[in-house]
N, C-alpha and C positions, 0 to 999 in steps of 0.2 A: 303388800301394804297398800292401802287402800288411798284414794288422791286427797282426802284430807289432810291425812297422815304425812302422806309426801310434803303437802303445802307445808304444813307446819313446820317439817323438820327441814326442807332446804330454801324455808323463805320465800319461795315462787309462787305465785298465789295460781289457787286449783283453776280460774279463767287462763291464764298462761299458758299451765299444763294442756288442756284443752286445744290453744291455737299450735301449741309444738306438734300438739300430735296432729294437727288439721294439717300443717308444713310435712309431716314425713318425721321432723326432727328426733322424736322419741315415741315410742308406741307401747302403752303397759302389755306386759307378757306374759298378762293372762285376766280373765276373768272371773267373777264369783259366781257362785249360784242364782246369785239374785242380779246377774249383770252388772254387776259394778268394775269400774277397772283397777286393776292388781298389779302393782307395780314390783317387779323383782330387784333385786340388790342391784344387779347390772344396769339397770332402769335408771335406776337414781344413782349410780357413778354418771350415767352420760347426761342425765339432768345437770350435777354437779359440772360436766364436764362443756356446756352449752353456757353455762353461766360463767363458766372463769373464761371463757373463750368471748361471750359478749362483755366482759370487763375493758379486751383490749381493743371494742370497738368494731371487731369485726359484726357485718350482717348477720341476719340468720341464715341466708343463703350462703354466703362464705363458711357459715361455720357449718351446716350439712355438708357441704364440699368437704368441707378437715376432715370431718368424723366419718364419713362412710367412702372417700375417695382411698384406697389402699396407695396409689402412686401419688399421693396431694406431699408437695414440699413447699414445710412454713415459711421457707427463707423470703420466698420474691413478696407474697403476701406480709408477712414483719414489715421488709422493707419499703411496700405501698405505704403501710399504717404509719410506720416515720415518718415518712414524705405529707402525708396528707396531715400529721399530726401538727406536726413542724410547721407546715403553709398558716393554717390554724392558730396554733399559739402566737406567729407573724402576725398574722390581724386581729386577734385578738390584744395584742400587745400593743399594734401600733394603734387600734380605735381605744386602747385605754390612755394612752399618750394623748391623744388628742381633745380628750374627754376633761385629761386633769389639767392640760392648755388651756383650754375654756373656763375651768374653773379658776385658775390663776386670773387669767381677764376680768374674773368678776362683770361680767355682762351687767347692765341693769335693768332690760329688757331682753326678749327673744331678736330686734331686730340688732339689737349690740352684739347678742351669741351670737346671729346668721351671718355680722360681717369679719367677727374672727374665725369662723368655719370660713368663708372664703378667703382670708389673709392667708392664712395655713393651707390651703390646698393651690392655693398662686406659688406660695413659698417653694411646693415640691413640684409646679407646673415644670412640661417638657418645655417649655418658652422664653427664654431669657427675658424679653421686653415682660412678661408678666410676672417674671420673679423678681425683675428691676423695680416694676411699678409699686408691687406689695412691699419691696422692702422699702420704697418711697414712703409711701403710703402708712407704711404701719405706725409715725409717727405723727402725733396731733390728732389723732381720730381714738377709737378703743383703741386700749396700749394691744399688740400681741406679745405673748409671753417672753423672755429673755431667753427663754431655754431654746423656743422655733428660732431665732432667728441668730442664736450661737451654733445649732446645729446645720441651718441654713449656711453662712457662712464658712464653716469646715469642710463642706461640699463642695463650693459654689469653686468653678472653673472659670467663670466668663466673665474677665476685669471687668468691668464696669456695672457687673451685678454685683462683684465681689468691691467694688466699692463703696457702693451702696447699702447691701448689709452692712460693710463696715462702720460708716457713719450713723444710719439707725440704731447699730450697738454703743458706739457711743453718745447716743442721746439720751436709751436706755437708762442708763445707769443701774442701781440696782449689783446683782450678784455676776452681771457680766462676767467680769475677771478669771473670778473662781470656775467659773463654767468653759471659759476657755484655756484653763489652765491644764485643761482635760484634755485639749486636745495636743497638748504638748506631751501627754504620754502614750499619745497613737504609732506604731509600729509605723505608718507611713510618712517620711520625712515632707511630702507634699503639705498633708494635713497640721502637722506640728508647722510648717513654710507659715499656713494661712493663720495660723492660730498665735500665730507672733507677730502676723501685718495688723491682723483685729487689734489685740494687745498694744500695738504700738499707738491705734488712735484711741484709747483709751486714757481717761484722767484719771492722776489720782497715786496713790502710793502703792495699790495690792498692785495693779497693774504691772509699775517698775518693777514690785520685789519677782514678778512671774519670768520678765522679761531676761534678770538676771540670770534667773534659774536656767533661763534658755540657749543663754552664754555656755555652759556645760554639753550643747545637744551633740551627737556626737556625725551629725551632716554639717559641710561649713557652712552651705547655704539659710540652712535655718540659723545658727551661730551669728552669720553675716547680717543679718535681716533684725536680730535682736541688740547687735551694736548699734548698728546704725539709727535703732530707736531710743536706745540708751545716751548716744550720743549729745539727742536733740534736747534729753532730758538730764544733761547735764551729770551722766554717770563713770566715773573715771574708770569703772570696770571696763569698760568695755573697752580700751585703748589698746591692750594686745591684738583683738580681736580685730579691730580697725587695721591697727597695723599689719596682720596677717595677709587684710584683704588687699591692702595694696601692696605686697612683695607678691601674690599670685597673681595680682591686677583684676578679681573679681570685684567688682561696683567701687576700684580705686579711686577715683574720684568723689562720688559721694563717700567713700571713707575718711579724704581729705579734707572735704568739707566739715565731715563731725568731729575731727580732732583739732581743726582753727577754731570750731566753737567751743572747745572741753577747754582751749588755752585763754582762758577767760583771766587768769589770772596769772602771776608771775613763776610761784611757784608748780605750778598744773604744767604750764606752759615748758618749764624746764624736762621736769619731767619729759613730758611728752618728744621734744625735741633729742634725749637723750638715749631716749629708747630709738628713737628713729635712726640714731647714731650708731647704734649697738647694733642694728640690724643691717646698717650699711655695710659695717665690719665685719659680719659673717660671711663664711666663707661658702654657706650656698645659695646668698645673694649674686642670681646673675647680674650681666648688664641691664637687662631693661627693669628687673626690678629696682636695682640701683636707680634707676634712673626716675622711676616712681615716687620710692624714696626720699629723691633731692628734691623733686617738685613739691611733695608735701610737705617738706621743712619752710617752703615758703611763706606758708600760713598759718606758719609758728614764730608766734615775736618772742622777742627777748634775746638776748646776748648770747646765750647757750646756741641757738640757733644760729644766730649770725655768723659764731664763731667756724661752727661747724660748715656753712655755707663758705666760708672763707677758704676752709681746711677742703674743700673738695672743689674749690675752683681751679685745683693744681693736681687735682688726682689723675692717674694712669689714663681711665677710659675718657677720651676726650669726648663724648656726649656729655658723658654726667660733669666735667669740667665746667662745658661752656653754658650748662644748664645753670648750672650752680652760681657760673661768674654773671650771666643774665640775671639770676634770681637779687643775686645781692646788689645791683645796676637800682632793680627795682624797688629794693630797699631803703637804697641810699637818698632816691627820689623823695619819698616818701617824706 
């Protein structure tokens, strides 16, 4: 078969043919009378065979390698092409992320786009003071997208960057919420931690409903971290959860604090106080959680309280006695 013929039928235009054969790759195997070259059946399998091979990227010279090395194994070569494919599709991926950033910002000059190009690239600096600055920064000037600085945020280890995106995200506004609601179904209880501090300085109602949701997590820490947000926002869900943190004395304190705010009212207030009561009662309440316990009854009013305070000024463990006989001293002040 003659090299037109070839071209035609595997697609490879007859200049190609020409440089394979220039490379060694393939050599027709045989010629005509009139010097033309003569391609055999065999010819055109390994033509075929050079093209499904440059499909996966491979060189030309890797692919001579395949085809005439008798001891060549595709394993470790596959394996490069992954690796290198994979790196690839990484930057490809992350310069189109960054591409559709830009576009979000709605720039309205090039020097609008050049300072959300450096926003975002401060955002993923190895520098804390310059991931600090930009999350400062990226408020009142070009907005940067919500998505950079939800994802910033999920990452960020260093309090006081991580406080700072947080406050940018809540100036944001926008689809915040949703975006960090995302990161509440991250395998790592760290990342779901940070993605309930964001949420907590967040306004607004999506916010609480995410918060709630969080209340379910199955780390106590991130659980604890979402009561206590709930607390401030006046969520009665979150009162078991409160109360858990102070029988293990994890942030007891501010847990105490957010259940004197939930008893805003008379009935909340009862509530609260009788749950505290039920937990006293149990039997794998030690002493010092007891003892936790009584103190947080303090900054529960109402009679239900009182009463209770009364009933454990006489109890067994003389700590929690004289806590309790203290506490109602200071009530009675009052």
């Amino acid at each position: 078969m003659l090299i037109g013929e070839v071209s035609r039928r595997s697609g490879v235009s007859a200049r190609m043919l020409r440089h394979y054969e220039s490379l060694g790759l393939v050599r027709p195997s045989g010629r005509t009378g009139s010097g033309y070259r003569e391609y055999s059946a065999k010819d055109i399998r390994r033509i075929f065979h050079i093209e499904s091979l440059r499909s996966l990227g491979l060189s030309l010279r890797e692919i001579g390698r395949a085809l005439d090395d008798p001891g060549f194994t595709p394993a470790a070569l596959v394996g490069d092409l992954i690796r290198q494919t994979s790196d690839r599709i990484a930057a490809e991926t992350e310069l189109l992320t960054r591409l559709r950033r830009i576009d979000t910002a709605d720039p309205a000059d090039w020097e609008d786009a050049l300072q959300v190009v450096s926003l975002l690239q401060a955002l993923g600096s190895q520098s804390a003071n310059a991931r600090q600055r930009a999350a400062l920064s990226s408020v009142g000037g070009v907005p940067v997208p919500v998505e950079a600085l939800v994802e910033a945020a999920l990452r960020e280890t260093e309090p006081n960057v991580a406080g700072a995106l947080r406050w940018a995200l809540a100036q944001s506004g926008g689809d915040g919420p949703a975006l960090l609601a995302k990161g509440l179904g991250s395998p790592v209880a760290a990342v779901r931690k940070r993605a309930v501090e964001s949420l907590a300085v967040m306004p607004g109602g999506a916010a609480t409903a995410y918060l709630r949701d969080a209340l379910t997590d199955p780390d106590a820490g991130v659980r604890g971290y979402a009561a206590l947000a709930l607390g401030t926002r006046g969520v009665a869900e979150a009162v078991p959860t409160l109360i858990d943190m102070i029988v293990v004395g994890r942030n007891d304190t501010d847990a105490a604090d957010a259940l004197s705010a939930l008893a805003s009212d008379t009935a909340t207030a009862d509530q609260i106080a009788t749950s505290l009561v039920d937990r006293l009662a149990h039997r794998t309440a030690e002493a010092p959680a007891r003892g936790r316990l009584t103190q947080a009854l303090a900054g529960i009013p109402g009679t239900t309280a009182s009463r209770a305070l009364t009933e454990l000024s006489h109890d067994e463990d003389r700590a929690v006695a004289l806590t309790a006989a203290y506490l109602l001293q200071l009530r009675d002040a009052r």
